[in-house]
C-alpha positions in Angstrom: 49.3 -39.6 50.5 50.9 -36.2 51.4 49.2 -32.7 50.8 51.6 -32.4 48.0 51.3 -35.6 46.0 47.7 -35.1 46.0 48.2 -31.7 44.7 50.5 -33.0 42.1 47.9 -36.0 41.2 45.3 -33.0 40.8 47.8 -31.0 38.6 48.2 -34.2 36.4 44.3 -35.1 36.4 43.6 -31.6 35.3 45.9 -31.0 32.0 44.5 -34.6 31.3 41.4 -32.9 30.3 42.9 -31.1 27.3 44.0 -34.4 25.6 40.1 -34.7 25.5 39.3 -31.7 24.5 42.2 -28.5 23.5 41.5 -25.2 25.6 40.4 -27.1 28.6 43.0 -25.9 30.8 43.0 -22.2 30.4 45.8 -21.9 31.9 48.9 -23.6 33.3 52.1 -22.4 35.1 53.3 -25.6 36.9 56.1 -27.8 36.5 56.7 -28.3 32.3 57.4 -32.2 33.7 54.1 -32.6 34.7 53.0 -31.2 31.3 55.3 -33.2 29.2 54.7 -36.7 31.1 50.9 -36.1 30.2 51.2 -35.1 26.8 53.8 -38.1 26.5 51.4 -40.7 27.5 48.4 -42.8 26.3 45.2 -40.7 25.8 43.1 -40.9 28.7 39.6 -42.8 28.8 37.0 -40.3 30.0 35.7 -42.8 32.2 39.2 -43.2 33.9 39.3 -39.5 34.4 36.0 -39.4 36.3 36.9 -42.4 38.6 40.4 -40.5 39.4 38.6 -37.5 39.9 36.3 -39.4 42.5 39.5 -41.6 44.2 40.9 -37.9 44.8 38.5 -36.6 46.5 38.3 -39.0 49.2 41.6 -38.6 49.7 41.9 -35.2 49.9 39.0 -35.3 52.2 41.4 -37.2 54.3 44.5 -35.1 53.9 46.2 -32.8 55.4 45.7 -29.8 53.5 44.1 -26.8 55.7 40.3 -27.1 55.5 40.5 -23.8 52.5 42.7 -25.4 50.3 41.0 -29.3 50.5 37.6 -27.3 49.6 38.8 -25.5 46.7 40.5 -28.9 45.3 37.3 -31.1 46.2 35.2 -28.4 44.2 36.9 -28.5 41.5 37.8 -32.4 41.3 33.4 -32.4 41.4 33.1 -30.4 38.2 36.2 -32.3 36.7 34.6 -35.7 37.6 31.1 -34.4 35.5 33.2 -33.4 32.5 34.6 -36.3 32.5 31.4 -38.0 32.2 30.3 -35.9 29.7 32.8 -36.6 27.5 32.3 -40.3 28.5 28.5 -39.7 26.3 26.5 -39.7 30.1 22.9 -37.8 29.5 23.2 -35.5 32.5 20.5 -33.2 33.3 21.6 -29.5 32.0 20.8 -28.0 35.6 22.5 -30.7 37.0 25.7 -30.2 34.9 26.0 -26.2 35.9 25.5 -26.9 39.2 28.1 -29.7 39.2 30.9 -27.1 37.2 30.2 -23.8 39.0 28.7 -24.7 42.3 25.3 -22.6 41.7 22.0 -23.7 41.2 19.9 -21.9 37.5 16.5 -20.9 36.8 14.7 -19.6 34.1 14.5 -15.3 34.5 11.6 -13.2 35.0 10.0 -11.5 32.5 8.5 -8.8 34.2 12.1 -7.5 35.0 12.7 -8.3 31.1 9.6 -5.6 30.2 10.4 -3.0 33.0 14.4 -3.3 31.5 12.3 -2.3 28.6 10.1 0.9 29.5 12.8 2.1 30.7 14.9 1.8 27.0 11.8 3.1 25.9 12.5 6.2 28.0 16.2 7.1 27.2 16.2 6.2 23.5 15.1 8.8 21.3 14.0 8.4 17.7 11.4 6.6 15.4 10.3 2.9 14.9 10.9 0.0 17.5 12.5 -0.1 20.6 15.0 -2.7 18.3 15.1 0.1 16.0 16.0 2.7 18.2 18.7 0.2 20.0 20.3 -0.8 16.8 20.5 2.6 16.0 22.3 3.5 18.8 24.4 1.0 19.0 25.4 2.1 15.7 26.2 6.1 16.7 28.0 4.1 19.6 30.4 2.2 17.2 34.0 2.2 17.6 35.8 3.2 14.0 37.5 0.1 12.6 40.7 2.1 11.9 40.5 3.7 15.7 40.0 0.4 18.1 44.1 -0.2 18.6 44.3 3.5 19.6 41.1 3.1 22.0 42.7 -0.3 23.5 46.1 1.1 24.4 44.6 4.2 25.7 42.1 2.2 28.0 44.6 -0.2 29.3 47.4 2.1 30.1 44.6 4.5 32.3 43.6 1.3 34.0 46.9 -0.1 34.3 48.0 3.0 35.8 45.0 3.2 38.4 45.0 -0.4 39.4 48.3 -0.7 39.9 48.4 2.0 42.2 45.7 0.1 44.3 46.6 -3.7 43.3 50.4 -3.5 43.3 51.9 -5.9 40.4 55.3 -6.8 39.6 57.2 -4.2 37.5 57.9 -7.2 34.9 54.0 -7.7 34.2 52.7 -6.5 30.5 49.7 -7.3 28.3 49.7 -7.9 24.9 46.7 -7.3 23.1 46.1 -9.1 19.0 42.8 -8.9 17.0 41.7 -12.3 16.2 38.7 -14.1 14.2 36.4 -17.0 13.8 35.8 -17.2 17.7 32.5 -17.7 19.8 33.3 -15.4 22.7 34.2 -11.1 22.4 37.5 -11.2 24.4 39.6 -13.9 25.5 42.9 -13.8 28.4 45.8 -15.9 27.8 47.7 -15.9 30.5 51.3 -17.3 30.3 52.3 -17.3 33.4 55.4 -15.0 34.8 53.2 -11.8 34.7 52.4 -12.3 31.4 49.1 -12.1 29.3 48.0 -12.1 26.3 44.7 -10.5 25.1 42.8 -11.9 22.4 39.8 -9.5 20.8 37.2 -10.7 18.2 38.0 -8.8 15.4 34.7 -10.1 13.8 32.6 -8.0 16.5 31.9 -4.2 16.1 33.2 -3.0 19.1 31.4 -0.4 21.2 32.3 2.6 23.1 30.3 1.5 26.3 31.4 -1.7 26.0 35.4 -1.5 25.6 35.9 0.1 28.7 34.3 -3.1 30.5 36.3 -5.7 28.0 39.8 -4.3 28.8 38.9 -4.0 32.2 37.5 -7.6 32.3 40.6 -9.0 30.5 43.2 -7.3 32.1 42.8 -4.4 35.1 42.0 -5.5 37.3 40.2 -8.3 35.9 42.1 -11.6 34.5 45.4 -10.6 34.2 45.4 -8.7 37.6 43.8 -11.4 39.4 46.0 -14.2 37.9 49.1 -11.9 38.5 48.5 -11.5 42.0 47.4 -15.4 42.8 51.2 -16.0 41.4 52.5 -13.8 43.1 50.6 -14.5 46.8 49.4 -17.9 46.7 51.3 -19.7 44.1 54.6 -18.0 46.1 53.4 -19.5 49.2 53.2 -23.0 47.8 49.8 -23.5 46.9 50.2 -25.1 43.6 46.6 -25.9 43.3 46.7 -21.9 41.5 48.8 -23.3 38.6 46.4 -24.8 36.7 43.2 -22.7 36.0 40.2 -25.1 34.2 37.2 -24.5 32.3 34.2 -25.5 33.5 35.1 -25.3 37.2 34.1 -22.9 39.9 37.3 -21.0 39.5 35.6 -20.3 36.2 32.7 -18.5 37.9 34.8 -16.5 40.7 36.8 -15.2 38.1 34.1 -14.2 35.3 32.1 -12.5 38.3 35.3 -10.9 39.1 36.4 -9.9 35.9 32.8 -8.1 35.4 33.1 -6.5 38.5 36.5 -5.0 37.7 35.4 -1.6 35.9 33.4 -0.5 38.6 36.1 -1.9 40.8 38.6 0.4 39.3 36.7 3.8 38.4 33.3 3.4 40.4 30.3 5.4 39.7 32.2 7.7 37.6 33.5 5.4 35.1 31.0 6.7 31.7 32.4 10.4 32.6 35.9 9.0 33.0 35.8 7.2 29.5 33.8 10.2 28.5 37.0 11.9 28.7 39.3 9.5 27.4 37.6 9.8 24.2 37.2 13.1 24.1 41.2 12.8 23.8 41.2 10.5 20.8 38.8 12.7 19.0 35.6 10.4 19.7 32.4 11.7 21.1 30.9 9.4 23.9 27.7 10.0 25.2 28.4 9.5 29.1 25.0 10.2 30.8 23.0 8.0 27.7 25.2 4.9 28.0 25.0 5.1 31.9 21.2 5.3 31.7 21.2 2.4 28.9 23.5 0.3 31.0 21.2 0.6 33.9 18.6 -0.6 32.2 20.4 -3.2 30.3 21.7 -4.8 33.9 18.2 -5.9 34.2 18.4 -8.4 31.4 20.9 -10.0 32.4 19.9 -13.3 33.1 18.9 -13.2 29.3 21.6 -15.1 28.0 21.0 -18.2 31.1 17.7 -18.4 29.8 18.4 -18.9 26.7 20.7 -21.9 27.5 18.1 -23.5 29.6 15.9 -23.3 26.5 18.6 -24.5 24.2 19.4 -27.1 26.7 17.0 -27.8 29.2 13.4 -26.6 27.6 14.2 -28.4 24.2 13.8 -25.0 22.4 15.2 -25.2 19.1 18.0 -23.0 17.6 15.4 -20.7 15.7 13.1 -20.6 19.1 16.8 -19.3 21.1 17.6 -16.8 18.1 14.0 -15.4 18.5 14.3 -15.0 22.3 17.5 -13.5 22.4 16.0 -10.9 19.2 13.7 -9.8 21.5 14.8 -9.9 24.9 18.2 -8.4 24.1 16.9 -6.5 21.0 20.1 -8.3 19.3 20.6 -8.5 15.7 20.3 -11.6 14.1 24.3 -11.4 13.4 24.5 -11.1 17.2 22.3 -13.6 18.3 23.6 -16.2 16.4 26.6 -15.0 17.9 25.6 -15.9 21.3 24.0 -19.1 20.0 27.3 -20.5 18.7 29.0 -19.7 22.1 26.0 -21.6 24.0 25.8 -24.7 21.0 29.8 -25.5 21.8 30.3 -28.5 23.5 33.1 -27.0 25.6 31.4 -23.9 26.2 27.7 -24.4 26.3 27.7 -24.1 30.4 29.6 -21.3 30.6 27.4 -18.0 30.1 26.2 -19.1 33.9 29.7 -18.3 34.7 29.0 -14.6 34.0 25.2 -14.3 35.1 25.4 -16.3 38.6 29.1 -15.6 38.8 28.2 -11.3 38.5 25.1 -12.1 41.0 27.0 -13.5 43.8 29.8 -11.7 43.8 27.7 -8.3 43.8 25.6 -9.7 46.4 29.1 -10.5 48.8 30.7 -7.0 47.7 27.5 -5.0 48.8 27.6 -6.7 52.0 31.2 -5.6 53.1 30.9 -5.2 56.6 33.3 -2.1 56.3 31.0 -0.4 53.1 34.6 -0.6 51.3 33.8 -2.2 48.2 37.3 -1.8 47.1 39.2 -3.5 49.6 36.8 -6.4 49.1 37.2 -6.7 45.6 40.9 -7.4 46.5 39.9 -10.2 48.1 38.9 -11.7 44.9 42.1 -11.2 43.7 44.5 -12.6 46.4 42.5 -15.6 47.9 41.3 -18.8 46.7 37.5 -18.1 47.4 34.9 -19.9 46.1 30.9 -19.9 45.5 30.4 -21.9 48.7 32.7 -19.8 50.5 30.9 -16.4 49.7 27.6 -18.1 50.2 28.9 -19.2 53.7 30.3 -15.9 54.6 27.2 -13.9 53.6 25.1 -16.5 55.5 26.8 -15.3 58.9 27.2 -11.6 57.9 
């Protein structure tokens, strides 16, 4: 079989996945024949999926695409056999099953960092009462008026849009559109469509904060999801690597991309990114505390393997529900609202693996941007967004730095 049979076969195994389960593929730009010749036929038997996903990955083990492209397809034809099996009723391990998607092995946190993340809350947050007290209440001075978000989104994106593309180029023909939505598990969601296109989905059932929009239009869109799938159309797609069409959840594109995408404020504005949106604000007519959200986010960073943990409980530890809502009240001094929130996102079957995506997926990519052998953080972040890297990759290259 030829490199691009097998990449077709892959393209064709891949949107199978949605006739299991809708919103598997993310996101698709290949041939609308392949497309229509699956959603034409027979629904697939899980356990047919998982022995196609094995047959290809012998043969593209013995192919002839270059040794970068035959490791990103066998990756991912991995985490596509082990959904398949899922869905087929197999009892795999939880640990197992991440490891299997995302290509990164997950342990429980500490909780030492977890109390010194604390003291140091404890420090910047003024008032009476708890430290949940005096988080909430913050959180609250932090909110983002209902009737102001659309004004805050378009004048976020169009700064960043402005600054990445001045970095990042893009084609003159790419454009975001941004809609308020409902009745979702996640904050913020990209749809790409392919030609340059995106569109931004925002959970309308979420306060949104000032500290926190900044990071969610950057994550979506500059120079985060769009961005990055903007320029893999463009560089690799354009150079015939049609592997890039087809973007799948639960895969270890999944966690490049997340750990990208939370990577891309800092990316984009650096160290000076609070006093940047400080001043963006300032122009709508909203106060932003700069130096108290950078001191809270500091701390915050320290809990992030929160979330994780509270999968492996959910999971792994056979923790139920009510144990999960409790850790996550008072490790992330979330609301109850909130933390049911986050339970909901880690109880769907789809998406119940996926908060690794962000923790192991922010981890290892700070860890390989640190260790630029230039100190350019920025040039390395375009890496990110023009090659076809994966978590084995990184781990290999920061193994020989």
């Amino acid at each position: 079989m030829s490199a691009s049979p097998i990449i077709e076969e892959y393209l064709r195994l891949g949107l199978s996945f949605d006739r299991l389960e809708e919103g598997f593929v993310d996101a698709y730009t290949g041939p609308d024949r392949l497309r229509a010749e699956v959603m034409n036929a027979p629904a697939p038997a899980p356990r047919e999926l998982a022995a196609r996903a094995s047959a290809l990955r012998s043969e593209v083990a013995g192919s002839a695409l270059p040794d970068d492209r035959a490791a990103f397809v066998s990756s991912h034809l991995r985490a596509l056999e082990c959904s398949a099996r899922k869905f087929a009723g197999d009892d795999i391990d939880f640990v197992d099953e991440v490891a299997a998607y995302f290509d990164v092995d997950i342990e429980m946190g500490d909780e030492d960092a977890y109390r010194a993340a604390h003291r140091e809350l404890e420090d910047v947050l003024d008032g009476t009462g708890t430290l949940a007290d005096r988080f909430a209440a913050w959180r609250r001075r932090d909110e983002i008026p209902a009737d102001r978000i659309d004004d805050c989104v378009r004048a976020f994106s169009g700064a960043l849009r402005e600054r990445v593309r001045g970095t990042y180029p893009l084609p003159d023909s790419e454009i975001v559109d941004f809609e308020v939505v409902s009745d979702k598990p996640w904050s913020g969601f990209n749809y790409y469509l392919g030609s340059y296109r995106s569109r931004v989905a925002i959970n309308g059932d979420l306060t949104q904060h000032m500290s926190a929009l900044p990071h969610l239009i950057a994550h979506e869109a500059y120079p985060g999801h769009h961005t990055e799938h903007c320029r893999k159309e463009q560089i690799l797609v354009g150079d015939g690597q049609d592997e890039q069409t087809i973007f799948l959840v639960n895969t270890p594109q999944c966690l490049m991309a997340e750990g990208l995408a939370d990577h891309a404020l800092d990316a984009a504005m650096g160290v000076d990114r609070f006093t940047w949106a400080a001043e963006i604000y300032a122009d709508l007519g909203l106060r932003f505390d700069a130096e108290r959200a950078q001191r809270i986010s500091a701390a915050t960073a320290k809990l992030l393997t929160v979330r994780q943990d509270a999968a492996l409980l959910l999971h792994d530890r056979g923790a139920t529900p009510d144990e999960v809502i409790a850790y996550l009240q008072r490790w992330l001094l979330n609301s109850g609202e909130r933390a049911r929130q986050t339970l909901r996102f880690l109880s769907s079957p789809l998406w119940r693996a996926y908060i690794s995506t962000y923790v192991e997926g922010y981890r290892l990519l700070e860890t390989w941007l640190d260790a630029d052998p230039h100190g350019d953080r920025l040039r390395r972040f375009g890496r990110l967004l023009d090659e076809p890297l994966t978590p084995a990759l990184l781990r290999a290259e920061l193994a020989t730095a």
